[in-house]
PDB file of N, CA, C and O in Angstrom:
ATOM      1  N   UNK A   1       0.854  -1.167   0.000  1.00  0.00           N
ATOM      2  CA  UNK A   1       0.000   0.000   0.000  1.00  0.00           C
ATOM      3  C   UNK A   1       0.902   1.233   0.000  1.00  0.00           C
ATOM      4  O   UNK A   1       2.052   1.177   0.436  1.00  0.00           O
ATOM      5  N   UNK A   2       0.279   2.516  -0.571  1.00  0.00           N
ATOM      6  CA  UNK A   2       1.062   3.201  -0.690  1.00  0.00           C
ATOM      7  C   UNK A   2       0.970   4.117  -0.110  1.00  0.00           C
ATOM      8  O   UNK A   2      -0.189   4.328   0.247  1.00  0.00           O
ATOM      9  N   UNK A   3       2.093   5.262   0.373  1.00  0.00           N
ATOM     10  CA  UNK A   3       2.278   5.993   1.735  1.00  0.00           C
ATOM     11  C   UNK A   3       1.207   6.723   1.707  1.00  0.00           C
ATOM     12  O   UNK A   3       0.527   6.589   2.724  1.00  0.00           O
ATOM     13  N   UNK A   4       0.689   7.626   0.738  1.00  0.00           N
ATOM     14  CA  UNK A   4      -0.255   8.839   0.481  1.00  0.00           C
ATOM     15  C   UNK A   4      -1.519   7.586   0.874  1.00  0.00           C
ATOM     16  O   UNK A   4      -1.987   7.434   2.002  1.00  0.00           O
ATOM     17  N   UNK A   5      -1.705   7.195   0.280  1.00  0.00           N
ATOM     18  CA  UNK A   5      -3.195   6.350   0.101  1.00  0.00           C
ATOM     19  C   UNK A   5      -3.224   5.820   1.873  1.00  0.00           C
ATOM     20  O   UNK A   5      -4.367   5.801   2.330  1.00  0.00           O
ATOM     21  N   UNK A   6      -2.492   5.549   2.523  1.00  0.00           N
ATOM     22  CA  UNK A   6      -2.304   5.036   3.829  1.00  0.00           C
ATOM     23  C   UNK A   6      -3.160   6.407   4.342  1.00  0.00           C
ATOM     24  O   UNK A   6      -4.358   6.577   4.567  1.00  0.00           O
ATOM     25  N   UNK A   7      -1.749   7.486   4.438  1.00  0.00           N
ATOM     26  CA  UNK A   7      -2.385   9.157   4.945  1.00  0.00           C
ATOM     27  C   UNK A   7      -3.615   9.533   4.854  1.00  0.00           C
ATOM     28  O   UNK A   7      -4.179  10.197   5.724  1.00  0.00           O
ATOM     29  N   UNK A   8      -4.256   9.060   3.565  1.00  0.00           N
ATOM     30  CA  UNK A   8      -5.230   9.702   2.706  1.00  0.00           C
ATOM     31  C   UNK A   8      -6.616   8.890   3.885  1.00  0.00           C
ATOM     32  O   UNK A   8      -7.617   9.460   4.321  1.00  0.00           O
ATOM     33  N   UNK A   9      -6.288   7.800   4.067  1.00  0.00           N
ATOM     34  CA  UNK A   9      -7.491   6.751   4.622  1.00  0.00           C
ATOM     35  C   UNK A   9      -6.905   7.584   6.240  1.00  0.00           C
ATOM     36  O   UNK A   9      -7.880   7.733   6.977  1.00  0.00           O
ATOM     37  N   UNK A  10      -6.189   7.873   6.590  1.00  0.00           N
ATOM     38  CA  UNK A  10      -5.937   7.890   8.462  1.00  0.00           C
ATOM     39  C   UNK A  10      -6.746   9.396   8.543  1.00  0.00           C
ATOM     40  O   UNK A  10      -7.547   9.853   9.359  1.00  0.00           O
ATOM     41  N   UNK A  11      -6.084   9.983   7.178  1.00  0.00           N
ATOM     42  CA  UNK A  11      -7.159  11.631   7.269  1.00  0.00           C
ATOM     43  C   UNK A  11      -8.478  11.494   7.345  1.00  0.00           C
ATOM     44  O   UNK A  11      -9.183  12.368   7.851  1.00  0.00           O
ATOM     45  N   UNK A  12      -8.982  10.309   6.818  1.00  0.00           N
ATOM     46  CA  UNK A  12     -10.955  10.784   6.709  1.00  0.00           C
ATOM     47  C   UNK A  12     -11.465   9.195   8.401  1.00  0.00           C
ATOM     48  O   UNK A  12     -12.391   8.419   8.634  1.00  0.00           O
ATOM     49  N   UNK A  13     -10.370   9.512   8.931  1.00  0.00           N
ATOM     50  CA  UNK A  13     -10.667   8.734  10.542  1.00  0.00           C
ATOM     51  C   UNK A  13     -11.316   9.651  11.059  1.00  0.00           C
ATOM     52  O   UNK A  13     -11.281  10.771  10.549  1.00  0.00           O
ATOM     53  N   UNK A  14     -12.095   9.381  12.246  1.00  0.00           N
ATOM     54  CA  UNK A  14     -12.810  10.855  13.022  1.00  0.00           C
ATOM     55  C   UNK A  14     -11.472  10.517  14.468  1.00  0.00           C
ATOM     56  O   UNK A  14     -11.152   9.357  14.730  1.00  0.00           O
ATOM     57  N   UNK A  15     -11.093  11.263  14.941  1.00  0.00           N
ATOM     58  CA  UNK A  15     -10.321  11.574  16.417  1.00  0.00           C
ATOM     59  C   UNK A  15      -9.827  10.260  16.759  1.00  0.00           C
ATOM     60  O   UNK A  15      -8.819   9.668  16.372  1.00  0.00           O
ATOM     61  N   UNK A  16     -10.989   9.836  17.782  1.00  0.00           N
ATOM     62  CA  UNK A  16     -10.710   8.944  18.365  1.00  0.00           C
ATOM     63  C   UNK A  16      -9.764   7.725  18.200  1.00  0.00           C
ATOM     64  O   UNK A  16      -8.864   7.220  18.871  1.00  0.00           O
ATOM     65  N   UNK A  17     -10.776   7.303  16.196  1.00  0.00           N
ATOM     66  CA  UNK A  17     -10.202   6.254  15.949  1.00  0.00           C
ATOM     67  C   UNK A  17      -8.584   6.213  14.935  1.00  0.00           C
ATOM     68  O   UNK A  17      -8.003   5.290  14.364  1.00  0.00           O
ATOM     69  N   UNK A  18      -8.245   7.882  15.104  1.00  0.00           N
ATOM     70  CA  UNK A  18      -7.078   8.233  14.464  1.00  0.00           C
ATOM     71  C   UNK A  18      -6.180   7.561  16.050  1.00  0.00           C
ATOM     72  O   UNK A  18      -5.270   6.781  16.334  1.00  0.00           O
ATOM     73  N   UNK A  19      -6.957   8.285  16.590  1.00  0.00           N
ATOM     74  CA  UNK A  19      -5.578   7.970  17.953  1.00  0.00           C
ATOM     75  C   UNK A  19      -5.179   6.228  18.457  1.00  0.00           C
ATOM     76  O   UNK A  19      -4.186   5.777  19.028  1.00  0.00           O
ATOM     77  N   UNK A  20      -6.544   5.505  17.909  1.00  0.00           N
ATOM     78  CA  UNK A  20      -6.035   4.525  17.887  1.00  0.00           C
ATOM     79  C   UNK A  20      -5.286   3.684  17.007  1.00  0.00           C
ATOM     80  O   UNK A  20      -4.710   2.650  17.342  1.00  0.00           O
ATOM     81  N   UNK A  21      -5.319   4.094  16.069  1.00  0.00           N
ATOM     82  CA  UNK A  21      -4.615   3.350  14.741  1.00  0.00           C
ATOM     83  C   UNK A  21      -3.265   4.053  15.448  1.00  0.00           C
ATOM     84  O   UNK A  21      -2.333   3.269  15.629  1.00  0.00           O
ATOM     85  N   UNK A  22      -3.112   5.069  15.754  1.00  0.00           N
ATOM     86  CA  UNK A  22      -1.273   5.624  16.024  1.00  0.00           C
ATOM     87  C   UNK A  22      -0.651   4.706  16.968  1.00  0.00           C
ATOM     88  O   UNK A  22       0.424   4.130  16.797  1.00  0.00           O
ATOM     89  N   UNK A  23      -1.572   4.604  18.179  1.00  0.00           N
ATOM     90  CA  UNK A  23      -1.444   3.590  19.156  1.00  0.00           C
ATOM     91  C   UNK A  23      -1.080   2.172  18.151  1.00  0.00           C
ATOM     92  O   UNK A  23      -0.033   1.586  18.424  1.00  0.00           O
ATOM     93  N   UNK A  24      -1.819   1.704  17.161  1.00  0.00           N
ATOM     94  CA  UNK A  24      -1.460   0.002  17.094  1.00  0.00           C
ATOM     95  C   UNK A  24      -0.335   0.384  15.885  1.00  0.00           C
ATOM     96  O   UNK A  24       0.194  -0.633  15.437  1.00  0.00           O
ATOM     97  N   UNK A  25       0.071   1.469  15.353  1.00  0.00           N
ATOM     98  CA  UNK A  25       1.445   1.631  14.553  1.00  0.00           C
ATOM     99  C   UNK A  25       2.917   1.810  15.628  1.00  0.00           C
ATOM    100  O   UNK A  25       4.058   1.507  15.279  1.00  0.00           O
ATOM    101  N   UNK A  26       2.602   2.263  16.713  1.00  0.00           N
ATOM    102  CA  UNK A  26       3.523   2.532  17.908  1.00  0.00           C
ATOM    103  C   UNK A  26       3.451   0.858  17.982  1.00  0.00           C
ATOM    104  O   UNK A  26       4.249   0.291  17.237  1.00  0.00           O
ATOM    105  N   UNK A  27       2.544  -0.032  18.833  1.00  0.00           N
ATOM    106  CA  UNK A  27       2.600  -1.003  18.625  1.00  0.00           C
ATOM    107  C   UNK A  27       3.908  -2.022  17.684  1.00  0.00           C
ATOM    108  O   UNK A  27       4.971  -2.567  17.978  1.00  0.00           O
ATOM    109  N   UNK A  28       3.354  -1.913  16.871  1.00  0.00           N
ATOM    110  CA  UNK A  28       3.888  -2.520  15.798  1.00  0.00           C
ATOM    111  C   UNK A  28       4.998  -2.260  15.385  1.00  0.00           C
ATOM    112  O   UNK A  28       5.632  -3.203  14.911  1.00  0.00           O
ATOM    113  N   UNK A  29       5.502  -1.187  15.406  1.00  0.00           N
ATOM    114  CA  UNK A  29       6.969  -0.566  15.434  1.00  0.00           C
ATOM    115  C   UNK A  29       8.019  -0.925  16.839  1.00  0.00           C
ATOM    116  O   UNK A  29       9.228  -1.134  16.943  1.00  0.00           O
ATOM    117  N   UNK A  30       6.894  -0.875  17.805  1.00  0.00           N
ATOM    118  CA  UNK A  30       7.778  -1.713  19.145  1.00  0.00           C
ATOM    119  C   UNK A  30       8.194  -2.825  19.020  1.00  0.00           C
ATOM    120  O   UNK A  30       9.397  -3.014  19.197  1.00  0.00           O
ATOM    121  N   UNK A  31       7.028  -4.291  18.555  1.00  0.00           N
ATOM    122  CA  UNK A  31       6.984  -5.511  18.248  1.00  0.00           C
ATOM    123  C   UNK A  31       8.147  -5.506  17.397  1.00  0.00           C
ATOM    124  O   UNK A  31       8.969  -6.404  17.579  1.00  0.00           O
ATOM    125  N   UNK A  32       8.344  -4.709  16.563  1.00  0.00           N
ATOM    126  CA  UNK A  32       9.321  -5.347  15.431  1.00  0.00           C
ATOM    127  C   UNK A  32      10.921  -5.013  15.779  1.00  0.00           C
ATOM    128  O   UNK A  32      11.941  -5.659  15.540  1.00  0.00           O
ATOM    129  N   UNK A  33      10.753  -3.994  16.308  1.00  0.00           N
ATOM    130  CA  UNK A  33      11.931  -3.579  17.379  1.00  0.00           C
ATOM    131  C   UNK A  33      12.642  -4.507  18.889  1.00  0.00           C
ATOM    132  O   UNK A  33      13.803  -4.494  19.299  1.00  0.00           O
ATOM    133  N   UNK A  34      11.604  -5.144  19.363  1.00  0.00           N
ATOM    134  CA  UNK A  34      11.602  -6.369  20.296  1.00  0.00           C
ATOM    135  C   UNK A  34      12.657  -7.531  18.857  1.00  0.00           C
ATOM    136  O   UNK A  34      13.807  -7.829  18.533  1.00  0.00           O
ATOM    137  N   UNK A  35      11.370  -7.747  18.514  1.00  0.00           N
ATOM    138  CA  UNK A  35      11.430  -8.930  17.313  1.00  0.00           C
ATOM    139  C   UNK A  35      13.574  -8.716  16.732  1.00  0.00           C
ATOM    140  O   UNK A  35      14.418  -9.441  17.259  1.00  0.00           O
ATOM    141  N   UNK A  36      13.816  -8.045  16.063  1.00  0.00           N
ATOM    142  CA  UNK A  36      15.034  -7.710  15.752  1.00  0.00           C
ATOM    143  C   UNK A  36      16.356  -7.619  16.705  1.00  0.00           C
ATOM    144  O   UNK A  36      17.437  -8.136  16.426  1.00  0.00           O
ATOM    145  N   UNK A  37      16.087  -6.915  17.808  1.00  0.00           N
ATOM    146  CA  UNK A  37      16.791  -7.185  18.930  1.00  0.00           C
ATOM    147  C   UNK A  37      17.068  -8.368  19.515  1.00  0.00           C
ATOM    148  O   UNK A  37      18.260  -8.569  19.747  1.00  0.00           O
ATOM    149  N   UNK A  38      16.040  -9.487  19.918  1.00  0.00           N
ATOM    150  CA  UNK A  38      15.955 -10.789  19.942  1.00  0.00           C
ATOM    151  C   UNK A  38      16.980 -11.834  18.978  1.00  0.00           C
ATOM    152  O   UNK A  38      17.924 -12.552  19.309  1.00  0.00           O
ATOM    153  N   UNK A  39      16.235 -11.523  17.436  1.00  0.00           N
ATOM    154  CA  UNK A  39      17.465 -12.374  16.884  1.00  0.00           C
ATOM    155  C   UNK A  39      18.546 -11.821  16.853  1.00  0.00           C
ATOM    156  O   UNK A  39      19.431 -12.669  16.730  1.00  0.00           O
ATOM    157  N   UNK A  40      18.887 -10.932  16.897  1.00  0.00           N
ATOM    158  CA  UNK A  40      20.672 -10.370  16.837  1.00  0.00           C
ATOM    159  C   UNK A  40      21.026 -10.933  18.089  1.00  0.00           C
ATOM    160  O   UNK A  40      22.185 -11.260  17.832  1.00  0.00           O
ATOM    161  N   UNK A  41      20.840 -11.267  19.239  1.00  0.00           N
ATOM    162  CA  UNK A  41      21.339 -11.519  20.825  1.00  0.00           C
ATOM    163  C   UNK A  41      21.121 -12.567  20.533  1.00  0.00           C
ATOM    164  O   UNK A  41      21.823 -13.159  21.353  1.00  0.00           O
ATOM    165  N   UNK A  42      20.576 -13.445  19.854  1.00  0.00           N
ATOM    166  CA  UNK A  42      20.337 -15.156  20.231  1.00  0.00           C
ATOM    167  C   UNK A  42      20.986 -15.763  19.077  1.00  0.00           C
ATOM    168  O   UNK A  42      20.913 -16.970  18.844  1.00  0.00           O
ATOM    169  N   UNK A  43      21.890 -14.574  18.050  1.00  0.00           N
ATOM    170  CA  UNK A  43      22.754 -14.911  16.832  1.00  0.00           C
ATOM    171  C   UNK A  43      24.068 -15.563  17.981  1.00  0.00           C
ATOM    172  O   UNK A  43      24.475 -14.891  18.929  1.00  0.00           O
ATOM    173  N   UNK A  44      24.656 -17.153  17.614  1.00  0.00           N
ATOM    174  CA  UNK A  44      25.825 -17.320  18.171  1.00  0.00           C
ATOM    175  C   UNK A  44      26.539 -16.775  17.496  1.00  0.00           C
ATOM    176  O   UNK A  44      26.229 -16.315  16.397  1.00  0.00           O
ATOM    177  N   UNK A  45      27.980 -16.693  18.171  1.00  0.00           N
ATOM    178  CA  UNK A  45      29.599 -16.193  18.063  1.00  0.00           C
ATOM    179  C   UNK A  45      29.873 -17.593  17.437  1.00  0.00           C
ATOM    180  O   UNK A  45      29.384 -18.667  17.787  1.00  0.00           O
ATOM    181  N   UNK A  46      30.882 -17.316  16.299  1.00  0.00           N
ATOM    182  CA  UNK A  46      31.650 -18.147  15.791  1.00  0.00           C
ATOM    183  C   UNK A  46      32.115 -18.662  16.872  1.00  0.00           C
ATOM    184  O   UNK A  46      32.101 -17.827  17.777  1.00  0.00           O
ATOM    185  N   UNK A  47      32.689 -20.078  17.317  1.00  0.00           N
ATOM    186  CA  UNK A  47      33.651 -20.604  18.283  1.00  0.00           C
ATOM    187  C   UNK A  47      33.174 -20.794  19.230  1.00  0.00           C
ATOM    188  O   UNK A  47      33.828 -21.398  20.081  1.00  0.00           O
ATOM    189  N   UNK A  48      31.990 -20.423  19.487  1.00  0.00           N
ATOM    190  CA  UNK A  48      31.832 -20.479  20.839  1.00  0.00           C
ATOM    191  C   UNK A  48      31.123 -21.736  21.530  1.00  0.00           C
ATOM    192  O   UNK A  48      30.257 -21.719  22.404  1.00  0.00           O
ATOM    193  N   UNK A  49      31.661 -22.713  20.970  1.00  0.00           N
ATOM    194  CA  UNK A  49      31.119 -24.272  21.951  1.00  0.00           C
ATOM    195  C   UNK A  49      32.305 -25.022  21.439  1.00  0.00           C
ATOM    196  O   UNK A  49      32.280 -26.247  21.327  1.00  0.00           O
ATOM    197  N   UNK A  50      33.444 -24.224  21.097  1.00  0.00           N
ATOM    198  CA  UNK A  50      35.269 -24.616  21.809  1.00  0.00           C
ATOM    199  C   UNK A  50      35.100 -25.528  22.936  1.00  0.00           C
ATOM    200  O   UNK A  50      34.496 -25.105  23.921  1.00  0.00           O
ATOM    201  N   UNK A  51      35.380 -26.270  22.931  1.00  0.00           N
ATOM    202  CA  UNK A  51      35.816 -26.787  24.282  1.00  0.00           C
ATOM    203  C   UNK A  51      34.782 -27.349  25.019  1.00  0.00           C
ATOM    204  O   UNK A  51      35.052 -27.544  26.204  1.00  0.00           O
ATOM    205  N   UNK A  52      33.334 -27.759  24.526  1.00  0.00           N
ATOM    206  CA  UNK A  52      32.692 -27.925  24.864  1.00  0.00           C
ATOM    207  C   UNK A  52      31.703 -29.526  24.418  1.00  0.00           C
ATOM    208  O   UNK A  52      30.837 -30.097  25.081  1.00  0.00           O
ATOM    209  N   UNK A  53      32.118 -29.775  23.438  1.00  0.00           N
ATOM    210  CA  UNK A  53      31.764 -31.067  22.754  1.00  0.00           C
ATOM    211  C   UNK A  53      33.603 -31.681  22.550  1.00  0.00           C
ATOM    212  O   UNK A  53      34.662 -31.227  22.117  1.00  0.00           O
ATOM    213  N   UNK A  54      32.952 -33.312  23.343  1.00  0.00           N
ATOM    214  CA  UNK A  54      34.360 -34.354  23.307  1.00  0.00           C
ATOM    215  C   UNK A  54      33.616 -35.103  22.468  1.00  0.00           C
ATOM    216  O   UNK A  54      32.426 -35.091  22.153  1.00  0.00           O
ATOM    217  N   UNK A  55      34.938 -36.029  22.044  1.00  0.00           N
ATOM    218  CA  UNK A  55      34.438 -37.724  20.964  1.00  0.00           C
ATOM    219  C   UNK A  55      35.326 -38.630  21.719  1.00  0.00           C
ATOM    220  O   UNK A  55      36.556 -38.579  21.728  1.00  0.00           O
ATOM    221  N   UNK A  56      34.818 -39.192  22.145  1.00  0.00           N
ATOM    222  CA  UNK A  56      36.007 -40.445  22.415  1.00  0.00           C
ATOM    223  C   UNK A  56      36.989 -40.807  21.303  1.00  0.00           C
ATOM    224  O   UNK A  56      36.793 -40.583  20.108  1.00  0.00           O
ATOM    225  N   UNK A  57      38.068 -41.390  21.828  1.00  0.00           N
ATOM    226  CA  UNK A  57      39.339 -41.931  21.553  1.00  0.00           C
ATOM    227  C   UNK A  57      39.187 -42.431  20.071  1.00  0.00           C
ATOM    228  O   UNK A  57      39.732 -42.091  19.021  1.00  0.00           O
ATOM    229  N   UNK A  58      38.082 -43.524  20.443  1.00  0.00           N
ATOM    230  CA  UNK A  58      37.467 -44.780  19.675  1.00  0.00           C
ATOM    231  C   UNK A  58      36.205 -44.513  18.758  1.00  0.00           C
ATOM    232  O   UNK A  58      35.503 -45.416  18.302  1.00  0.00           O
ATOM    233  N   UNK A  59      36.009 -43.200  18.549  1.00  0.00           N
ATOM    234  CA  UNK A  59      35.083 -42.750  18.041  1.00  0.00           C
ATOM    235  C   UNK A  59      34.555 -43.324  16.306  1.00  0.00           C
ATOM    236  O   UNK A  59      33.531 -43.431  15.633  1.00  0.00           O
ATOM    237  N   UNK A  60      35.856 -43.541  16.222  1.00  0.00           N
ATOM    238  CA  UNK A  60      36.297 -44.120  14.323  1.00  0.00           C
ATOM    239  C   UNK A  60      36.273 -46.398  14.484  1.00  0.00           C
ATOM    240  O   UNK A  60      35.872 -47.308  13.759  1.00  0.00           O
ATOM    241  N   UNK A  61      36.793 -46.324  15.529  1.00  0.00           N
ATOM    242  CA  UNK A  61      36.668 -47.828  15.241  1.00  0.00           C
ATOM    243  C   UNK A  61      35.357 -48.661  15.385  1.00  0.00           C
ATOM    244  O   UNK A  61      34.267 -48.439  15.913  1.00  0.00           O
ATOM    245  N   UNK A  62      35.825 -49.563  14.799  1.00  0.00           N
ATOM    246  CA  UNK A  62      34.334 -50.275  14.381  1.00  0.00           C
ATOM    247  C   UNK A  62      33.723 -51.056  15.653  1.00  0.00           C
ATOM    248  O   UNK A  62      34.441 -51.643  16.462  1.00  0.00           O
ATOM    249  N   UNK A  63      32.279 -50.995  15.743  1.00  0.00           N
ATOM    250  CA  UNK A  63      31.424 -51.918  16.399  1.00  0.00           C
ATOM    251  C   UNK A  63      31.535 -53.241  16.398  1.00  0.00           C
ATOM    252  O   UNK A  63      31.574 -53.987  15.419  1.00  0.00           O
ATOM    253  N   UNK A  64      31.601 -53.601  17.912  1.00  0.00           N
ATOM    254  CA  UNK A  64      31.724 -55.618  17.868  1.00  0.00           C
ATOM    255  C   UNK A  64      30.088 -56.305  16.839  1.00  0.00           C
ATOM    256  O   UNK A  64      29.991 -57.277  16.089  1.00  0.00           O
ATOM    257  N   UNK A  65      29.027 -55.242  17.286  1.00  0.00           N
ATOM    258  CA  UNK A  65      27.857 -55.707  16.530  1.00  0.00           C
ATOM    259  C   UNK A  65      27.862 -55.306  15.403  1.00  0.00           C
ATOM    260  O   UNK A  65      26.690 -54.971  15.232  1.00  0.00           O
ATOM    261  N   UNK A  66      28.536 -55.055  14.259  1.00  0.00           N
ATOM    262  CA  UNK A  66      28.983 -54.876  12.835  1.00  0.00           C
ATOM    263  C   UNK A  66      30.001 -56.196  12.456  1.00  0.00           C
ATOM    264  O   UNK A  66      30.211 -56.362  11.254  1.00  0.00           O
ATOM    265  N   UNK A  67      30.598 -57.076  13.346  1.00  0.00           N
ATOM    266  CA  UNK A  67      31.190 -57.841  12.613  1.00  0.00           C
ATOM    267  C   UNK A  67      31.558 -59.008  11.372  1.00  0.00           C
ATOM    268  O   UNK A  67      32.511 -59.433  10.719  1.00  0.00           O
ATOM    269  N   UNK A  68      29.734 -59.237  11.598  1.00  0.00           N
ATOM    270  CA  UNK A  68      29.440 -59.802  11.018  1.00  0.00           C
ATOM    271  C   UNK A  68      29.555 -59.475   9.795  1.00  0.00           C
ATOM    272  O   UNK A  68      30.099 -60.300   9.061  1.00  0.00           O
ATOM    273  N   UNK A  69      29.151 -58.370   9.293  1.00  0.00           N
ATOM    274  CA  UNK A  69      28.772 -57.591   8.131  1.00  0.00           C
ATOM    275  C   UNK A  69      30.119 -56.857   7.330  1.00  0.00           C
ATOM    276  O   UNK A  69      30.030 -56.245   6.266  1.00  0.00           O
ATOM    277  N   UNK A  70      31.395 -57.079   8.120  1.00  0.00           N
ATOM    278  CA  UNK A  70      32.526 -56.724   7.717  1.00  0.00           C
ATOM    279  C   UNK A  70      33.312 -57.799   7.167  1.00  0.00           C
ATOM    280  O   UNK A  70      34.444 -57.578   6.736  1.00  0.00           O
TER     281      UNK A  70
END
């Protein structure tokens, strides 16, 4: 939709229900402001589960219950 045509419809509002449409655009401009903030902080850091995942030794050698099949 386009900006004028938006204006054009909020101009022929009577008062009240102008003040509420501003209210649910404040709204909505908060939400998306929440919304954006959120994923940037819950974006991980490269590296950062260093040191935190092990494999055992034996991780590569084969299963006694595969022998068969080898």
């Amino acid at each position: 939709m386009a900006s004028f045509s938006l204006y054009t419809k909020l101009e022929t509002l009577p008062p009240a229900l102008k003040e509420e449409a501003k209210n649910f655009i404040e709204y909505l401009v908060e939400k998306t402001r929440k919304k954006k903030s959120v994923s940037m902080s819950e974006k991980p850091l490269f590296g950062s589960l260093k040191g935190k995942i092990h494999l055992s030794e034996d991780f590569d050698a084969p299963l006694d219950e595969f022998k068969d099949y080898m």
